[in-house]
Structure formats: C-alpha cells, structure tokens
C-alpha positions in Angstrom: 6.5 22.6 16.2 3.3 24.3 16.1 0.3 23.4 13.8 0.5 26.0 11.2 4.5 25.3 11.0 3.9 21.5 11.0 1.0 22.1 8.1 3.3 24.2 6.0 6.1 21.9 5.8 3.9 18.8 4.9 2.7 21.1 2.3 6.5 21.9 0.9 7.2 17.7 1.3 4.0 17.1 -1.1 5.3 19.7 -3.9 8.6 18.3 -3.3 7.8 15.1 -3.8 6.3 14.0 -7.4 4.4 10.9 -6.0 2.4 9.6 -2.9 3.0 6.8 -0.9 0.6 4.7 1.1 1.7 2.1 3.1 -0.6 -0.2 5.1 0.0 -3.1 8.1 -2.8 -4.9 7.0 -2.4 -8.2 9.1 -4.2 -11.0 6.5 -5.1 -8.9 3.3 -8.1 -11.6 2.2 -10.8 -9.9 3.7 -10.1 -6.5 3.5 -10.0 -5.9 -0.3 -13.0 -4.2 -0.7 -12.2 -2.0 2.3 -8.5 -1.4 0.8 -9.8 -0.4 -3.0 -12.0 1.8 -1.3 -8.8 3.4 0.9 -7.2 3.3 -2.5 -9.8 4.5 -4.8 -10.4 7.6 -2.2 -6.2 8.4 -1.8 -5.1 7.8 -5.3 -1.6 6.5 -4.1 1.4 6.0 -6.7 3.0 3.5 -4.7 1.2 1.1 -2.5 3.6 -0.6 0.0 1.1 -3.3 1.8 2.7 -5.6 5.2 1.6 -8.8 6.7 -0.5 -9.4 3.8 -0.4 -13.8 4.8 -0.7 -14.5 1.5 1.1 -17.4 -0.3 3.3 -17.4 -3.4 0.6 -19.3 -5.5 -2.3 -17.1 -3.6 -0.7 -13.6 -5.3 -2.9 -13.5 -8.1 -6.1 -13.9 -6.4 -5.7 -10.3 -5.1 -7.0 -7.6 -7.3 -6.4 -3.7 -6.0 -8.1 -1.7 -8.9 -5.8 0.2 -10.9 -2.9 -1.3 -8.9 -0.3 -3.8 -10.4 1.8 -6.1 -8.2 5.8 -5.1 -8.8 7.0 -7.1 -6.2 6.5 -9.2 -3.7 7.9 -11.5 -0.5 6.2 -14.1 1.1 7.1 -16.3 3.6 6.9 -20.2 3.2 5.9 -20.7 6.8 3.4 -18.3 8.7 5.0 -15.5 11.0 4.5 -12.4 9.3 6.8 -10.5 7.1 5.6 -10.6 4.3 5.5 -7.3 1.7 4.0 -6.8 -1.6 4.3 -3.5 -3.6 2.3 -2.2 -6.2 2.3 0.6 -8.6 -0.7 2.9 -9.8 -1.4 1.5 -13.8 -1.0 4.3 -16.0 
C-alpha cells in the first residue's frame, strides 16, 4: 500500500473510532512512571493497556498515571511476566 493510501486509511480508522488506545510492553513499570505520564500526558489516550508491568497485587496502588484510573488488573503471584493492568482516562 502506498504512503498516501496507508495515511488516508489511518485517517478514516481514527474518525471511525471514538477513542484512542495506547498500549505499552513496559517490562517493570517502577521506574518508568515519570517517563510514562509524560508518554501519556503528550498522547492523551482513553484507554491505556500497560504489559509486564512486575508489579504485585499489594504494589497496585503505589502507581499513580495522572488522570488515569486503574479498571483492572492481573498480576501474577510468582515472577514470569504476564501481567496486564488497564486504565481509563478520568473524566
């Protein structure tokens, strides 16, 4: 498909859909908040799907995205990896 093909139907996917959608392998979230509320911040995401995060159930709360609110989330009990949390964009 050629560039200004490709660019126009991204452009008809964004007015079809109503919300963007970030999602991010981030491979130990703890210290890359700042750099993620930046990401965040600049992208304005609705939906914020974030992988490998290594967090621990009792760790969740520790982890503040500005103007982002934890929907749901899966962590593992043991370490290996996937783990998922999702977020939404407070209104």
């Amino acid at each position: 498909m050629s560039g200004s093909k490709r660019e126009k139907v991204i452009r008809e996917e964004c007015v079809i859909c109503p919300f963007k959608v970030i999602h991010v392998n981030i491979n130990s979230i703890q210290n890359k908040v700042d750099e993620l509320n930046l990401i965040l911040t600049e992208r304005e995401p609705d939906i914020v799907c974030i992988s490998e995060h290594h967090l621990k159930k009792e760790q969740l709360g520790f982890v503040k995205l500005c103007g982002y609110q934890l929907k749901a989330a899966f962590c593992r009990q043991k370490k290996g990896g996937e783990e998922v949390l999702f977020l939404l964009k407070r209104s």
